[in-house]
N, C-alpha and C positions, 0 to 999 in steps of 0.2 A: 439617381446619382447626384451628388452635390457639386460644388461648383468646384470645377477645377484649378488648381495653380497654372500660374505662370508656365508657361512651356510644357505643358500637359495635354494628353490627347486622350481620349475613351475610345476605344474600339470595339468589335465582338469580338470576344476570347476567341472562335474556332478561325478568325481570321488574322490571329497571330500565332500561331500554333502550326503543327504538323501532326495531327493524328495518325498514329499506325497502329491503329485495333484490327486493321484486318490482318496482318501479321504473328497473333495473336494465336497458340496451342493451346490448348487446354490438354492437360493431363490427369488421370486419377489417381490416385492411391499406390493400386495396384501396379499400374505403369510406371510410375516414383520408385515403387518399390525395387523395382526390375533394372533401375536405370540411378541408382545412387554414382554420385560422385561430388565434384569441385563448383562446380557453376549453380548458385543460387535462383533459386524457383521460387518468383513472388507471387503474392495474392494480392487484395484489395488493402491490406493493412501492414503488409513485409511482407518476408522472408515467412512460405513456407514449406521447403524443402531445400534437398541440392541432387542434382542430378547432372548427367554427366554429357551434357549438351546445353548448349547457346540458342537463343535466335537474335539479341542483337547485343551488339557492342556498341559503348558509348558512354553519352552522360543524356540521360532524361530524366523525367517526370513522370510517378506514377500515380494516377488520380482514383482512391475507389470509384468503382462503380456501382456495385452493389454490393452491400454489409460492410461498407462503410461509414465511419461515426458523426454522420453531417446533422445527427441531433446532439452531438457533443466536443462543440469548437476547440475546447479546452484538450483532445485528444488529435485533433488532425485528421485530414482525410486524402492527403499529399504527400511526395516524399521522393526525395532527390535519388536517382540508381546512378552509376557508373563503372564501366568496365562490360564483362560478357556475363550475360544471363538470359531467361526461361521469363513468361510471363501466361499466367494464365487468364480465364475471359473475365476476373471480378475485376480490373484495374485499367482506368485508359493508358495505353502509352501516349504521352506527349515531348514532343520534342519544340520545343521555342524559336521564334524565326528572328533575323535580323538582327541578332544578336544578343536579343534579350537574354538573360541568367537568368540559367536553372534555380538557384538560389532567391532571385528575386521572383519568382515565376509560383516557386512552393510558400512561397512565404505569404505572397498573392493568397492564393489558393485555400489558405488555410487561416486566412481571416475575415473571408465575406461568409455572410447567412448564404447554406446550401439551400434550404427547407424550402423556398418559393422556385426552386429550378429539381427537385427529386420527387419522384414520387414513391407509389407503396406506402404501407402503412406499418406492419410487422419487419420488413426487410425493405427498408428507403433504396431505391434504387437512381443511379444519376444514368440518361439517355445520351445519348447523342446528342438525340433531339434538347434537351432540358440544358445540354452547352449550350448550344447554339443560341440560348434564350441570356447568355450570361455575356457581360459586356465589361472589361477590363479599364482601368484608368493607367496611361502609361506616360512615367516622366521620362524626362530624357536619359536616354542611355548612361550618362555620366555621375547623372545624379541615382539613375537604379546601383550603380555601383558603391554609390556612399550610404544609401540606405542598406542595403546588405553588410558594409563592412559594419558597420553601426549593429547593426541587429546582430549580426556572431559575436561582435563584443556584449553586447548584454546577454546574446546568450550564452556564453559563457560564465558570468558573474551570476545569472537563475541557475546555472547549472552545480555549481558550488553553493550554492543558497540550498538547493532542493538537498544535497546530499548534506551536508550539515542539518538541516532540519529533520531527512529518513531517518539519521542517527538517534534521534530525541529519545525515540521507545525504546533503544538497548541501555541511552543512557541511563531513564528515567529506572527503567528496571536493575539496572546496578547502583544505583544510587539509594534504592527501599532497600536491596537486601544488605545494602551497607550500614544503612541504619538498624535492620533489624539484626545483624551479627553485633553492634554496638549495646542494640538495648539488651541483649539475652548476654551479653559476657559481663555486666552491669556497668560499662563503660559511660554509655548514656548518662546515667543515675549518680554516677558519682559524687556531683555535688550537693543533690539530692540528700545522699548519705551523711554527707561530711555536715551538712545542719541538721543532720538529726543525729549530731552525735554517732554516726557509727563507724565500729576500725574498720579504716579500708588495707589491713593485710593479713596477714593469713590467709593467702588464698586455697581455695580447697581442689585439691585436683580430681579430676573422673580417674584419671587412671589408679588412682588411689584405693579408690570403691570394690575395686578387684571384675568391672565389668569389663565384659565381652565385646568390644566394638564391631567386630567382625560384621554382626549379624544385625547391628541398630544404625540410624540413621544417625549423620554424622551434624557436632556443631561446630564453630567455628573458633570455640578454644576449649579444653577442656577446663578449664578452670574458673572457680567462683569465687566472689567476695566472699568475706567474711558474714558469717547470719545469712548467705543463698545456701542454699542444699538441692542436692539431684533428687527428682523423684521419678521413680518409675512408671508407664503410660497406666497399670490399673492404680495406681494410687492418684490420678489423675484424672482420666474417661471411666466413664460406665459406655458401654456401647450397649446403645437402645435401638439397634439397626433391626426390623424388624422385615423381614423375606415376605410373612403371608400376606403383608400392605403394599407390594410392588404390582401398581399397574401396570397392565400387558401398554406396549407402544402405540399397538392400533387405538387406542381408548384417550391418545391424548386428542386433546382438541386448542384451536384459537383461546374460545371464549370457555368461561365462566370462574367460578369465587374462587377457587384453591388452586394456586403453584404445584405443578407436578416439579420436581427437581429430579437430574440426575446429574452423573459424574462432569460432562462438558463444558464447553462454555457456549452459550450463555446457561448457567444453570436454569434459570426457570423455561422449562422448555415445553411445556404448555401447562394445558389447564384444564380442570374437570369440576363435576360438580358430584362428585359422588364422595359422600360423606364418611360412606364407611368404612375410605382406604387412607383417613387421614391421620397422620402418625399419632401415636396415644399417646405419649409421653409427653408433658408441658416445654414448648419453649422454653429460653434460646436453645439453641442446636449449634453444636459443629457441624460441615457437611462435609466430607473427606471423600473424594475420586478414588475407591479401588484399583483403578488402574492408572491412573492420571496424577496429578502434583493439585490438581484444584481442592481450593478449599474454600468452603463459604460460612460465613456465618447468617445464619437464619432464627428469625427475630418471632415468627409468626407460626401460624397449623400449615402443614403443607402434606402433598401425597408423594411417597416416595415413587421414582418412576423406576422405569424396567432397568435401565442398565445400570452397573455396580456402583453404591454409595455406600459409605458408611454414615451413620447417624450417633453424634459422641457426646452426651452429655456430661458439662462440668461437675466434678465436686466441690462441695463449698470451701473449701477454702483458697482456690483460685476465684478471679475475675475472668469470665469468661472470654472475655477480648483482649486478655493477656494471653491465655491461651490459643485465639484465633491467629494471632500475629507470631506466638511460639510456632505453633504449623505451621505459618508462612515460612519460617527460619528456618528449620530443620531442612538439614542437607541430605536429603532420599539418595541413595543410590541411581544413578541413571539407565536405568534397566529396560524401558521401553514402555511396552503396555505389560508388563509384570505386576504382579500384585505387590503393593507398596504398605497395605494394610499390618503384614508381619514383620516391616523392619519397623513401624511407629510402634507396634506390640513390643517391642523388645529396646526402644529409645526413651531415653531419660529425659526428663525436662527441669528447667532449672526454676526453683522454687523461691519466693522472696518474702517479704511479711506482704499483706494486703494494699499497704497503702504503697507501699513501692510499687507493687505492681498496678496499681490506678495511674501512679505519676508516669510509669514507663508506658502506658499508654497513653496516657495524654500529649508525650514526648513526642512520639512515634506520629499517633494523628497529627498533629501540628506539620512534622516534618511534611509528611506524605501529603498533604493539602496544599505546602508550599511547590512542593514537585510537581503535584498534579496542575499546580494554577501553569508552572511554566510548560508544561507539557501541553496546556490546552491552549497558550498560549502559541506554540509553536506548530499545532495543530493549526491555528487561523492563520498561521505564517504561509504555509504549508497549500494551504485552498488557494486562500489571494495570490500565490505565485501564478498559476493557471489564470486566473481573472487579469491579473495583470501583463502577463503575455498577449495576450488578446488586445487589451487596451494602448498594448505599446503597438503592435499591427496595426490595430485599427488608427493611431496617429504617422504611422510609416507610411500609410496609403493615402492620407489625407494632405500630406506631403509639410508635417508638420515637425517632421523628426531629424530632419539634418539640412543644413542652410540650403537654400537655389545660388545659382551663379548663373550672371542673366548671358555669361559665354557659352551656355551650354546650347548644344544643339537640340533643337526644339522635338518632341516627340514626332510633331505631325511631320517632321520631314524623315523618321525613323518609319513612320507607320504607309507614307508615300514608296519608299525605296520597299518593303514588303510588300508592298501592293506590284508594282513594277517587276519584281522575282519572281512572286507565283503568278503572274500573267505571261512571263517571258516560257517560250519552250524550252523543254526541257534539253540539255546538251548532247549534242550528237555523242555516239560512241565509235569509236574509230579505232578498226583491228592494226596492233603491231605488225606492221610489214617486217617477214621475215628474211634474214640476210641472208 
C-alpha cells in the first residue's frame, strides 16, 4: 500500500465490515420457479430472479464470490442492495461498520486488483479466507462523503457520455443509408451533371413504367433525372449461384487458402482448401443473404458455403460497386428470414451513363470513410470511458480527488470506536412487561 494522506488509516477490510454469509439460501431453478414473486433474488453479478420471500432488509454490499469478474475491473465485482431481498451462496453479503458508506464501500471494492487475493483458474473464486488477506485505506468519515458525492457526479456526466456514444452505430447506420437514398435518386450527382452539361428536369417517374411495386423492393423516390432509366434485376445480374459448389458445414475449417462465405456476418466464415468447390465463374461477385439483408462484394475465388447465398454477377454496362452500394439501398420488405431473393428478382434499379456511376461511387466512398473515421473515433471514446473510471477510483483512493480539511476527524479515531463496538457485548434483549 502506499503512503497514506493526512488523517488516513489502512485496516483489514474483514475488520470493518459485518459479514453475513452465513445467512445466506441458496436456491435452484426449480425452487424459483415455484416461489415467483416481488422480492429480488441476487447472485454474484445482480439480480437473478424474484421470488416471493426476503431474508434481509436493508442497504448492503454484495461482493461476488465466485464467477465474479475480478479479471475485468472495468465490469465490477460490487454493488450496492437496498430494501428486502434473497441472496444466494455466489455473493458475500457485506454490511460496513461505523458508519462507513455503502457507496464509498462499493466504490472501494471495485477499484483495487482482486487477482492476488482469488483463486481458481476457469472460475476465480474470492474466500473468506482471500478477504481477510485484503486491507482497506480509510479517510475520515467526512471526507468519504466528499469523495462519493464527487464520484456520482462524474458518474453521472460517464453516464451520458456512455449513452451518447451507444448511439454512434444507429447514428452511423442512418447517416450511409441517407447518403445512399441521396446517391440512387441522383441528388448526390447533381452538380456532377450540371458540368457535364446535363438537364436536370424531366424527371422520369417508376410509376410511369406501368410497374408493380407491390411485389419489388422499394426505393426511396420513385423518380429519376433526366438521362437515369429504370432497369430491371435480369437486365442487371446474371445469377451464377451455383447449388452443386455448396460445402456441407461440417467441412469448414480455421485454416487454409479459400474463403468459404455464407449469408451472415461475418461473411467469411471459414476456410478450406479444397479446390474443386471453388466458384467457377471469374470475380468480382455480388454476395446477397437469401435470407438476410447482407451483402457483400467479393473481389477474389471463394467456396460457396452451406447456407443460403446468392452469387450475382454484373453486366457490363454497370460498375460493379455502383451496383454493391444500389443493394445496400434498396428497401426489402421486412419480412424476417423470408426469402428476399424474389422481391430483388422483380426490383428495378436505376441506371445512369458509366462515368456518373464511377463519380457516384466515389461520392459515397468518401462519404462513408468520413463516417466510419467518426465512428471509430467514438469507438476509442467509448473504451477509454471504462479505463478512465478506474483511473478516477484509483485517484479517489489515493485521496487525490477531493480537497482534505485538516477539521476532519482522523480515520484512526473512526477505526478505534469500531474496534470498541465489536469488542463491546452485544445488548441484552429485554421482554415487554405486559400490562
Amino acid at each position: 500500500m502506499s503512503e497514506l494522506r493526512d488523517g488516513w488509516s489502512e485496516a483489514p477490510l474483514t475488520e470493518v465490515i459485518t459479514l453475513h454469509d452465513g445467512r445466506r439460501i441458496p436456491l435452484n431453478q426449480e425452487q424459483r420457479q415455484s416461489r415467483q414473486g416481488k422480492y429480488a433474488y441476487y447472485g454474484a453479478n445482480g439480480v437473478v430472479d424474484h421470488i416471493d420471500d426476503y431474508i434481509f432488509d436493508g442497504q448492503y454490499v454484495l461482493l461476488a464470490e465466485d464467477g465474479g469478474y475480478f479479471d475485468q475491473p472495468e465490469r465490477g465485482v460490487a454493488y450496492a442492495v437496498d430494501g428486502r431481498f434473497w441472496v444466494n451462496n455466489h455473493a458475500h453479503i457485506i454490511e460496513p461498520s461505523g458508519g462507513i458508506s455503502v457507496g464509498f464501500l462499493v466504490r472501494w471494492l471495485n477499484a483495487i486488483d482482486w487477482l492476488p487475493f482469488v483463486s481458481g483458474t476457469t472460475r476465480l473464486k474470492l474466500t473468506q479466507g482471500g478477504m481477510q488477506r485484503v486491507r482497506i485505506p480509510l479517510p475520515p468519515l467526512a471526507e468519504q462523503r466528499r469523495i462519493v458525492a464527487k464520484l456520482d457526479a462524474l458518474d453521472a456526466s460517464a453516464k451520458r457520455a456512455r449513452a451518447d456514444l451507444d448511439r454512434i452505430p444507429t447514428l452511423v447506420a442512418r447517416a450511409k443509408q441517407a447518403i445512399l437514398e441521396k446517391a440512387f435518386s441522383g441528388n448526390l450527382t447533381t452538380g456532377f451533371r450540371a458540368a457535364s452539361k446535363s438537364a436536370l428536369t424531366d424527371r422520369r417517374c417508376l410509376s410511369a413504367l406501368g410497374l408493380d411495386q407491390s411485389e419489388r423492393g422499394e426505393w426511396p423516390q420513385d423518380e429519376l433525372p433526366r438521362g437515369w432509366e429504370w432497369k430491371v434485376f435480369s437486365a442487371v445480374f446474371v445469377d451464377v449461384t451455383d447449388s452443386r459448389r455448396k460445402l456441407p458445414t461440417k467441412e469448414y475449417r480455421e485454416a487454409g487458402k479459400l474463403p468459404i462465405v455464407d449469408q451472415g456476418e461475418p461473411y467469411i466464415a471459414g476456410w478450406s482448401d479444397r479446390d474443386d468447390m471453388v466458384q467457377t465463374a471469374m470475380p468480382p461477385f455480388v454476395v446477397f443473404g437469401d435470407h438476410t439483408r447482407c451483402v457483400k462484394l467479393i473481389e477474389i475465388p471463394f467456396i460457396q458455403g452451406a447456407d443460403g447465398v446468392k452469387v450475382l454477377k454484373v453486366k457490363a454496362e454497370f460498375d460493379i460497386q455502383y451496383l454493391y452500394f444500389a443493394l445496400l439501398a434498396v428497401r426489402l420488405p421486412d419480412k424476417g428470414y423470408s426469402r428476399h431473393m424474389k422481391f430483388l428478382r422483380a426490383t428495378v434499379f436505376p441506371w445512369c451513363e458509366r462515368a456518373e456511376q464511377r463519380e457516384i461511387v466515389r461520392r459515397i466512398e468518401a462519404a462513408f470513410a468520413k463516417i466510419d473515421r467518426i465512428a471509430a473515433e467514438a469507438a476509442s471514446a467509448r473504451a477509454l470511458l471504462d479505463r478512465l473510471d478506474q483511473a478516477i477510483l484509483a485517484k479517489a483512493f489515493r485521496g487525490e480527488l477531493v480537497p482534505q480539511d485538516p477539521s476532519d476527524e482522523p480515520a484512526e479515531k473512526l477505526l478505534e470506536k469500531i474496534k470498541a463496538a465489536r469488542a463491546a457485548p452485544p445488548a441484552r434483549k429485554t421482554r415487554k412487561k405486559l400490562s
